[in-house]
N, C-alpha and C positions, 0 to 999 in steps of 0.2 A: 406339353405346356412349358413355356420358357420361365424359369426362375427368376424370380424377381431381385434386382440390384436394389438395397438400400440408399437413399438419399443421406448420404456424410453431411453433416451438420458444419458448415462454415461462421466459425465464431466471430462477432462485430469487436471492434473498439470502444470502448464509451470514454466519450468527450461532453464533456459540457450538456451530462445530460441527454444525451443523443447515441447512435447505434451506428456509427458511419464506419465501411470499409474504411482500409488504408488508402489515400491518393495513390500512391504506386501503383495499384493494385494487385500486389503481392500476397502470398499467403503462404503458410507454414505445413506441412501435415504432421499430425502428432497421432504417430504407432499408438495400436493396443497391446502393453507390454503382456496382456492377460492369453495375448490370441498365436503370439511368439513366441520372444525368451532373448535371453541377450544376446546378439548377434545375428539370431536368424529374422526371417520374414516375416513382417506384422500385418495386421488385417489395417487401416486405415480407419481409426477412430472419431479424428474428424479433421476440419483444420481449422486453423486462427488466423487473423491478420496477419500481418507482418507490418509493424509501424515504422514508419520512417521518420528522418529530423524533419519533418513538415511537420506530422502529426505530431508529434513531441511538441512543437513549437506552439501548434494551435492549441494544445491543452493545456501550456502555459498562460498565452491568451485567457482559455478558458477559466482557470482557476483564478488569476489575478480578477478578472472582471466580478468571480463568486467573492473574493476575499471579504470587501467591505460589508455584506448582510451577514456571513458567517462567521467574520470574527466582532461583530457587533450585534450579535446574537446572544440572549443571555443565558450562562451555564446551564442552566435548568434545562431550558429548550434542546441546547446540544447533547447531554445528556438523554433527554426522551429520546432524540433521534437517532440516536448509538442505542441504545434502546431497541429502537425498532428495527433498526439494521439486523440483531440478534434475533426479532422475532422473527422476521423473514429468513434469516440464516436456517433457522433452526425449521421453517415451512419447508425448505430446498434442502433438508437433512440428507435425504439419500442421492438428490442428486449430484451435492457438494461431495458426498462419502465414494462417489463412483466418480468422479472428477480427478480425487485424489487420488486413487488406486492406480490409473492410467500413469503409467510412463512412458512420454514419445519422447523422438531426436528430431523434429520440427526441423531445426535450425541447420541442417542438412537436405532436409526433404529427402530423404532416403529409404522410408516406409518402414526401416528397422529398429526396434525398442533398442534403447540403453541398458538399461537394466530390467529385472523382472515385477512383476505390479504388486503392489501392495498385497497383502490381504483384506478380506471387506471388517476385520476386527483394530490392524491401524485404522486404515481411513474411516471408522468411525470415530477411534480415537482423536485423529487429528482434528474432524468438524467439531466433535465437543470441546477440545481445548479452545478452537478458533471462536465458537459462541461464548465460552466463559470466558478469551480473554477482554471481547466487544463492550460484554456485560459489566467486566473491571472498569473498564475505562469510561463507563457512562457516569457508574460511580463516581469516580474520580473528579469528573466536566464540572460540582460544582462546590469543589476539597481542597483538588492541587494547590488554588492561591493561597489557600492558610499554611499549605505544607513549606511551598518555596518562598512565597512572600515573608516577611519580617515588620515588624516596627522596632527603627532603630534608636539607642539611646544618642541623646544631642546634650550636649551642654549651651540653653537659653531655653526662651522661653517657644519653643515649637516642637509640636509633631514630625516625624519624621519617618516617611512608612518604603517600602519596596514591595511593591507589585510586579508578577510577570503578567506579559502583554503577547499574545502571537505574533511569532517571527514573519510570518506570509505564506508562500508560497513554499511548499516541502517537493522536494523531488525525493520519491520511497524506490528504492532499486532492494527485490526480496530476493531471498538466499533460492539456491537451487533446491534444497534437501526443504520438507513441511511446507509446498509450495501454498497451501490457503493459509495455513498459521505462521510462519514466516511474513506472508503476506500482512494477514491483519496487526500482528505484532508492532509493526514500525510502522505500519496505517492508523492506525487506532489511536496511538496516543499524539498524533498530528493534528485532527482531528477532534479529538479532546481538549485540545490548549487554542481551538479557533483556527486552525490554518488550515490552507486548502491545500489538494495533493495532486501529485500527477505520479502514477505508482507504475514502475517496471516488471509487472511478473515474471514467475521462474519462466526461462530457458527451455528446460528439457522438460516443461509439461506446466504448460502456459491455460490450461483446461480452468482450473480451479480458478485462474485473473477473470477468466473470461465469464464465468458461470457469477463471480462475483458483481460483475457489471450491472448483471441482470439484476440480482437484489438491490444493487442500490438504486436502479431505477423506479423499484416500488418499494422504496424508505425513507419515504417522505424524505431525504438530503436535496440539497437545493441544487439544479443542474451546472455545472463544473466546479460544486467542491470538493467531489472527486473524479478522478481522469485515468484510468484504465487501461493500461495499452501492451500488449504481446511484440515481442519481437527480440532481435539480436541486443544482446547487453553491448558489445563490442562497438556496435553501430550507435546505440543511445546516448553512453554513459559519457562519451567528449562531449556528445551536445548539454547535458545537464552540467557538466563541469563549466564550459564557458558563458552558458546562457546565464546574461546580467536581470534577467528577471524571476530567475530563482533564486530565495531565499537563505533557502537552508535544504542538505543531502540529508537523510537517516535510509542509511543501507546497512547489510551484513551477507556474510557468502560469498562478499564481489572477488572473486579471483585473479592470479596475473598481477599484471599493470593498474590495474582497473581501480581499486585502491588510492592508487596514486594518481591518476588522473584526476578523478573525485578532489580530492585534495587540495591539487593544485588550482581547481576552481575559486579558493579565497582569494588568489589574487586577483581574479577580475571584481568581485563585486562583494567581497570579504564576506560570505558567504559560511553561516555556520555548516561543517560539515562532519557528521558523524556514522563511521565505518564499524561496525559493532561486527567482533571475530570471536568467535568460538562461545556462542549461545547455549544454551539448553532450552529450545524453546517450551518443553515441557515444565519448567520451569518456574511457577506461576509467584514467587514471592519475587524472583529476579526480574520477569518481563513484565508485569503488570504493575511495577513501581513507579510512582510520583518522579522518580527518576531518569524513566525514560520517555518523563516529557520534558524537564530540564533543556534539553540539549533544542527544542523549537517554540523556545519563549524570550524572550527578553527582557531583562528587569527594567522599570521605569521606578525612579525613587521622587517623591511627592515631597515639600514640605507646606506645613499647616502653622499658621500661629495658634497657640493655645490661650486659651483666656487668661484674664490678668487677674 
């Protein structure tokens, strides 16, 4: 009797709500670090797209088109729907918790692990931190304005208040190390302040971007206010620096040059961009902060006459 080959599971992109390969038609394979070991030969866990600057671009498209219902959407609503993001995180418990164990070298195509897999006691750790931090920031969706807002004192007779406003479009580039909490960390509170994402999963084990795709395509989020995409950071990360329709960066992890590249994206389109280096993402009073949505709002200051 001939033994039967398992069918490897090839991971989509989600853009705008949708499941589309990469145009290239490229793809990654990410080792089972579980079936190896560091250096040696891994069994072929599955593979992922490989996104290109096309795709990058169209998810920019994508988002900018979601921008206007999602950041005119009111907290409450956004809030329910971080909400449900959580409850369906938490329905994909074990698939998320076996997503994260995996560690491939994709970005090679080489079939050999990096390093060795988790155990199934982190990556449960890591999905529960990733659900409580969703759950923070739902909280948050309708707080943050009293936290960062203000009413300021004026000398006359008027009101005088500062509200934050969602900056737009966020390009999220996640760390390589806690690749679905990493991930949700600097997703989440984008998302919370109205802005729509186009997020670059880890690297070396793009499994947990991809697995995420799928939940938000059944969490109730409105198609491309989030955008999803596996591939080389190397290859993405100039195009989000010079693309004049992104808004605002929130990355950490990004290695190299890479840093600096980001960076220097203010000059085209002055572009808020923030590189966050040496996290704890276990962290839950420092990453779930009113603070780490600062950095993808913008104050707008009002004035009001006051009665006479």
């Amino acid at each position: 009797m001939t033994e039967r080959l398992e069918v490897a599971k090839t991971y989509k992109l989600f853009i705008d709500g949708k499941f589309p390969r990469s145009e290239s038609g490229r793809t990654l394979i990410v080792a089972d670090g579980r079936a190896g070991g560091k250096g040696r030969e891994a069994e072929v866990y599955a593979h992922v797209c490989k996104a290109s600057r096309k795709d990058l671009r169209d998810a920019v498209v994508a988002a900018r088109k979601a921008l206007p219902g999602w950041s005119g959407a009111t907290a409450y609503l956004r809030g329910q729907i971080l909400y449900r993001i959580a409850e369906m995180m938490e329905g994909k418990r074990a698939e998320l918790a076996e997503a994260v164990r995996v560690v491939g070298s994709g970005t090679k195509g080489t079939g050999k692990a990096n390093l060795p897999a988790l155990s199934i006691r982190e990556g449960e750790k890591e999905v529960a931190a990733a659900i409580d931090r969703v759950v923070a920031y739902a909280g948050w969706a309708d707080k943050y304005a009293q936290v960062l807002g203000c009413s300021n004192a004026v000398a006359g007779p008027y009101y005088n208040f500062t509200v934050p406003e969602p900056t737009g479009v966020v390009a999220v580039v996640a760390p390589e190390e806690v690749p679905l909490l990493g991930l949700i960390s600097l997703l989440a509170p984008a998302l919370c302040a109205g802005c729509t994402v186009v997020a670059i999963g880890s690297e070396r084990n793009p499994v947990p971007t991809a697995v995420l795709g799928e939940v938000m395509a059944t969490s109730d989020v409105p198609a491309g206010v989030v955008n999803l995409l596996t591939g080389e950071r190397a290859e993405l990360v100039p195009v989000i620096s010079g693309h004049r329709d992104i808004d605002a960066v929130h990355a950490a992890g990004v290695p190299g040059e890479l840093p600096r590249i980001l960076r220097e994206g203010v000059a085209e389109n002055i572009k808020r961009v923030c590189v966050r280096e040496d996290v704890d993402w276990y962290d839950a009073a420092a990453c779930q902060s009113p603070w780490w949505i600062e950095p993808l709002v913008e104050m707008k200051t009002m004035w009001h006459p006051s009665a006479v």
